[in-house]
C-alpha positions as CSV (number, residue, x, y, z in Angstrom):
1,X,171.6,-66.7,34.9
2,X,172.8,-66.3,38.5
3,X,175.6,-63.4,37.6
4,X,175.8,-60.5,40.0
5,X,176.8,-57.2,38.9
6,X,178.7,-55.6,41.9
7,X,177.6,-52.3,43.3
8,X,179.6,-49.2,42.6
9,X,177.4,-46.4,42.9
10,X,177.7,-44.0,40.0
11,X,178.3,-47.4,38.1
12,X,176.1,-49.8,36.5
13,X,173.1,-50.4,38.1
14,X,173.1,-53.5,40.8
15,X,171.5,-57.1,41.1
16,X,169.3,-56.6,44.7
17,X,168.7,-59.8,44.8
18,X,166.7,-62.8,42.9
19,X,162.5,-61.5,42.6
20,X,160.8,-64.2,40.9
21,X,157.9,-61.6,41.1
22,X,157.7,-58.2,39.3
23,X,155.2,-57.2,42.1
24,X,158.1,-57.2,44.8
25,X,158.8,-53.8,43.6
26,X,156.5,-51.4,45.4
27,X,156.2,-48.4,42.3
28,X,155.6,-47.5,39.1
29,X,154.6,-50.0,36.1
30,X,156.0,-48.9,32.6
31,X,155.1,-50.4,29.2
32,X,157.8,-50.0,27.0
33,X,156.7,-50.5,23.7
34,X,158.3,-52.5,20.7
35,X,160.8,-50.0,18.7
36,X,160.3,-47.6,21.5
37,X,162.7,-45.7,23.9
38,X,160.9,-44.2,27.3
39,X,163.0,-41.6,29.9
40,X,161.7,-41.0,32.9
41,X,163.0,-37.2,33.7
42,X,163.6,-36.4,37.5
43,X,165.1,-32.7,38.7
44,X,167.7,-33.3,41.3
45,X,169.4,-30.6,42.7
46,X,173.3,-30.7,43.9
47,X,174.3,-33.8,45.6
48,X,170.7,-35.2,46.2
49,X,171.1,-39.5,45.5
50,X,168.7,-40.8,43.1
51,X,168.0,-44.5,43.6
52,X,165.6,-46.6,41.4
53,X,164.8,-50.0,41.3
54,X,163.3,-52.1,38.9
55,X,162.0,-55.5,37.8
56,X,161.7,-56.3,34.0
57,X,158.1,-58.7,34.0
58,X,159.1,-60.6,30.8
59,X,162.1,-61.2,28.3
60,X,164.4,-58.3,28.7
61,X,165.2,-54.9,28.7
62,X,168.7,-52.2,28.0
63,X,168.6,-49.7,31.2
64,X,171.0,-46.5,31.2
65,X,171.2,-42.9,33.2
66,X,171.6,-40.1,31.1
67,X,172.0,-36.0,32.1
68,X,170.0,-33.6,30.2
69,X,172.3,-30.5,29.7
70,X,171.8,-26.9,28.1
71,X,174.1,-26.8,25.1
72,X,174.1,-24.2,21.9
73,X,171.1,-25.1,19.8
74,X,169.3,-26.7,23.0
75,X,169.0,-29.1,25.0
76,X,171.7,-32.5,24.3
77,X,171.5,-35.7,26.7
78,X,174.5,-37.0,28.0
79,X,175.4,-40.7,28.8
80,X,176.0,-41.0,32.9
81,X,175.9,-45.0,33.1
82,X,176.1,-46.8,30.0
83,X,173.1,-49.5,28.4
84,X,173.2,-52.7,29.7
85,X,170.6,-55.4,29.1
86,X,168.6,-56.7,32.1
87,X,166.4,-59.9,32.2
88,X,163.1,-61.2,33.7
89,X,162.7,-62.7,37.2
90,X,165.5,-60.4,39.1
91,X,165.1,-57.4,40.8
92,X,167.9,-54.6,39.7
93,X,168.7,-50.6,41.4
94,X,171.7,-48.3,41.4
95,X,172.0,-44.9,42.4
96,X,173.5,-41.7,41.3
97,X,174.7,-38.7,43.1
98,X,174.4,-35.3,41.2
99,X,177.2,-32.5,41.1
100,X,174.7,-29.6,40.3
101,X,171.6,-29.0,40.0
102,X,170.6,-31.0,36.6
103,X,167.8,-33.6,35.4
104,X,168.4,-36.7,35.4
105,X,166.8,-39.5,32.7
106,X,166.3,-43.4,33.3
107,X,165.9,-44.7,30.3
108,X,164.0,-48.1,29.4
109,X,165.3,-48.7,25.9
110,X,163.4,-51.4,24.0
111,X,164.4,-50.7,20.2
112,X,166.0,-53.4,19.6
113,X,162.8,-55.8,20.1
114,X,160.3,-55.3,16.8
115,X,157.1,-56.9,18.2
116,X,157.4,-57.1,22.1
117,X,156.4,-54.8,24.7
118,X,158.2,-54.9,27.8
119,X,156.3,-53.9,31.2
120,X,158.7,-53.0,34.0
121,X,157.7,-51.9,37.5
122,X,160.0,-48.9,38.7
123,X,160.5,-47.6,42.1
124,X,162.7,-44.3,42.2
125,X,163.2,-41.7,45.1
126,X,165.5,-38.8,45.5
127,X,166.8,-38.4,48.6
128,X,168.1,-34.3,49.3
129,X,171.6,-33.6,50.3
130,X,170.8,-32.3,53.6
131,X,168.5,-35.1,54.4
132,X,169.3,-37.0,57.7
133,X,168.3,-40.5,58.8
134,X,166.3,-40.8,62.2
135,X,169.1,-42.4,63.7
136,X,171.1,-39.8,63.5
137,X,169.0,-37.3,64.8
138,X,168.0,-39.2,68.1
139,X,171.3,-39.7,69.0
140,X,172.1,-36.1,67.9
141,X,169.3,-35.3,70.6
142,X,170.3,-37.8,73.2
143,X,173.5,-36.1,73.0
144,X,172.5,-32.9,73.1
145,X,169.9,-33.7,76.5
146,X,173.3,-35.5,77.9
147,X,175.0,-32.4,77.5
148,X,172.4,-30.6,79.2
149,X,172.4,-32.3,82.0
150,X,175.6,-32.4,82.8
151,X,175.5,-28.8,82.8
152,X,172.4,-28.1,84.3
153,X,173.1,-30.8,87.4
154,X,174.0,-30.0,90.9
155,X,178.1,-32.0,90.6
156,X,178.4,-31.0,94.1
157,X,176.2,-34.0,96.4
């Protein structure tokens, strides 16, 4: 099945491209058991991106994002991105950028299968709001030593 899911971030998660191999994905490996549901919890704080990544090794598996919020009575887990199911042999990530402070659950749900375990390898990072590439900061420092030079040179020769 060569169909592409576009990339909209705070959407459903996106096709990277074709694997082959689950071991492309540098991360995690998860065994999702038959009948079984696993979340993988991560505390973000306002605007940080999380970004995952995954590769299902065989058959398929239903990937969603979910928010864990405080409600009367406790906790309650709200759907962010809804279940879709994902096959073997592709490599699949997304991202989501939070509002507040919050944790945020990837979920690997396997339920529906009643004797296969799946095994999916995972890569996930969370990348803070005030983080800035290196790129950036050079040329915020190249700027800042052009700047200083101009001021600091004799314009009179």
């Amino acid at each position: 099945d060569k169909r592409v899911i576009p990339r909209v971030v705070n959407s459903l998660a996106t096709r990277l491209g074709d694997a082959g191999d689950w071991n492309s994905v540098a991360g995690d490996r998860v065994r999702v058991g038959p009948r079984a549901v696993v979340k993988l919890p991560y505390v973000v704080q306002g605007n940080d991106v999380l970004r995952w990544e995954f590769c299902v090794r065989a058959h398929d598996v239903r990937f969603s994002v979910s928010e864990r919020r405080m409600a009367s009575g406790g906790a309650v887990e709200v759907g962010l991105l809804p279940s879709a199911t994902f096959a073997a042999g592709s490599k699949f990530g997304g991202a989501w950028t939070a509002k507040d402070h919050t944790t945020l659950l990837l979920v690997f749900d396997n339920a529906y299968s009643l004797v296969t375990a799946k095994d999916v390898a995972v890569a996930v990072s969370v990348r803070s709001a005030t983080y800035r590439p290196a790129e950036e900061s050079l040329s915020a420092m190249a700027e800042y030593r052009k700047e200083w030079n101009e001021l600091h040179t004799d314009s009179e020769v």
